[in-house]
VEXBAMI-598644 format. One record per residue (C-alpha): residue number from 0; y, x, z. Coordinates in pm, whole numbers. Layout:
REM residues N
(atom NUM, (Y, X, Z)) ...
END
This chain:
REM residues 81
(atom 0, (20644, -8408, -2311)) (atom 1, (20605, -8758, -2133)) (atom 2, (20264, -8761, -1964)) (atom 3, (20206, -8897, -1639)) (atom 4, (20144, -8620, -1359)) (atom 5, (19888, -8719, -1175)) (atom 6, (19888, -8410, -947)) (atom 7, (20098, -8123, -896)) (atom 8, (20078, -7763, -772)) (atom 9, (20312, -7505, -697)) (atom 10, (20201, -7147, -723)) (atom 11, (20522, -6958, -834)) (atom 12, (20566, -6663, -610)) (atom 13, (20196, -6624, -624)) (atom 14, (19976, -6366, -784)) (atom 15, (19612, -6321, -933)) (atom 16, (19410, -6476, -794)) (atom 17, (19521, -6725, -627)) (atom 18, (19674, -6967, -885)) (atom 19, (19389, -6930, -1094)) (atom 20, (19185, -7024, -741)) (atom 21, (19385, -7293, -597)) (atom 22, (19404, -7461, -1009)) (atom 23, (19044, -7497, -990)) (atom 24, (19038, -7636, -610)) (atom 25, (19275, -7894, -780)) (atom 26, (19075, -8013, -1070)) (atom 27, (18777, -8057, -894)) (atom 28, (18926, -8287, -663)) (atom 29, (19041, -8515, -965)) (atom 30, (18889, -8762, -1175)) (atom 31, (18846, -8769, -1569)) (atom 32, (19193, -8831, -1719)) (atom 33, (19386, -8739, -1466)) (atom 34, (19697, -8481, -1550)) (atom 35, (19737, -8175, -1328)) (atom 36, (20078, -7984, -1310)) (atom 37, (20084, -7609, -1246)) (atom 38, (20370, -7466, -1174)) (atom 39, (20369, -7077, -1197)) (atom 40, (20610, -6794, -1266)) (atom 41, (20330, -6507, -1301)) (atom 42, (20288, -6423, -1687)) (atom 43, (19911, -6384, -1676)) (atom 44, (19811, -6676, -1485)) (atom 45, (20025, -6862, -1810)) (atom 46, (19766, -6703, -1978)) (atom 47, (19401, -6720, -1735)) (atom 48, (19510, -7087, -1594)) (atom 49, (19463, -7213, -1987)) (atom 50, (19168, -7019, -2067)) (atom 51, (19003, -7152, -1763)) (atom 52, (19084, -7471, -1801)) (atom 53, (18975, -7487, -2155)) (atom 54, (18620, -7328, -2030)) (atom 55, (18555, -7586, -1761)) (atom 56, (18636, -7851, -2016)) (atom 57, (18984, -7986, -1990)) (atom 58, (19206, -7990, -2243)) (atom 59, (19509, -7811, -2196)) (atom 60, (19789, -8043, -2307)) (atom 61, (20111, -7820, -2262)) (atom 62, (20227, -7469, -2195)) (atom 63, (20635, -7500, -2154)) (atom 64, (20895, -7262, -2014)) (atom 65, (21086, -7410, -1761)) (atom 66, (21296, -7092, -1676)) (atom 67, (21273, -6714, -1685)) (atom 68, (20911, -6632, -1650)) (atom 69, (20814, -6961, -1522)) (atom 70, (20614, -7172, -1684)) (atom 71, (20453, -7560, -1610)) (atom 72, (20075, -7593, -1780)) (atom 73, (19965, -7989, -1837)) (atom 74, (19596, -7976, -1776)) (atom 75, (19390, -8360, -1861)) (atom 76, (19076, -8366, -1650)) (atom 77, (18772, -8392, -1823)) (atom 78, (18970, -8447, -2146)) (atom 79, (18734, -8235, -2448)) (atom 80, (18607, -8533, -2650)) 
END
């Protein structure tokens, strides 16, 4: 997917909660439109780092494996119309 990162985080090696806790430090820091990277290897932030994202009201633009249980998530800012 070609989008342009505008910020990016690595949390592989970590567990609950803290990628789900340092994501949201991240997006709150950014501006509307802006694309955050998360980088994460722990199955069930793939699945709370979405979900929260989608909740705060960012639009979650890509879930892709990158390796054996590692994943990157493309979170847009601000970016529910």
């Amino acid at each position: 997917m070609d989008v342009k990162v505008t910020k990016t985080i690595d949390e592989r090696g970590e567990v609950c909660p803290v990628p789900d806790v340092d994501t949201k430090r991240a997006w709150k820091s950014m501006k509307s439109g802006e694309v955050l990277e998360v980088l994460v290897d722990y199955p069930l932030s793939k699945e709370r780092i979405p979900a929260n994202a989608e909740k705060a009201g960012h639009k979650v633009l890509a879930i892709e494996e990158t390796g054996p249980s590692e994943w990157r998530i493309l979170i847009q800012i601000g970016g529910k119309e």
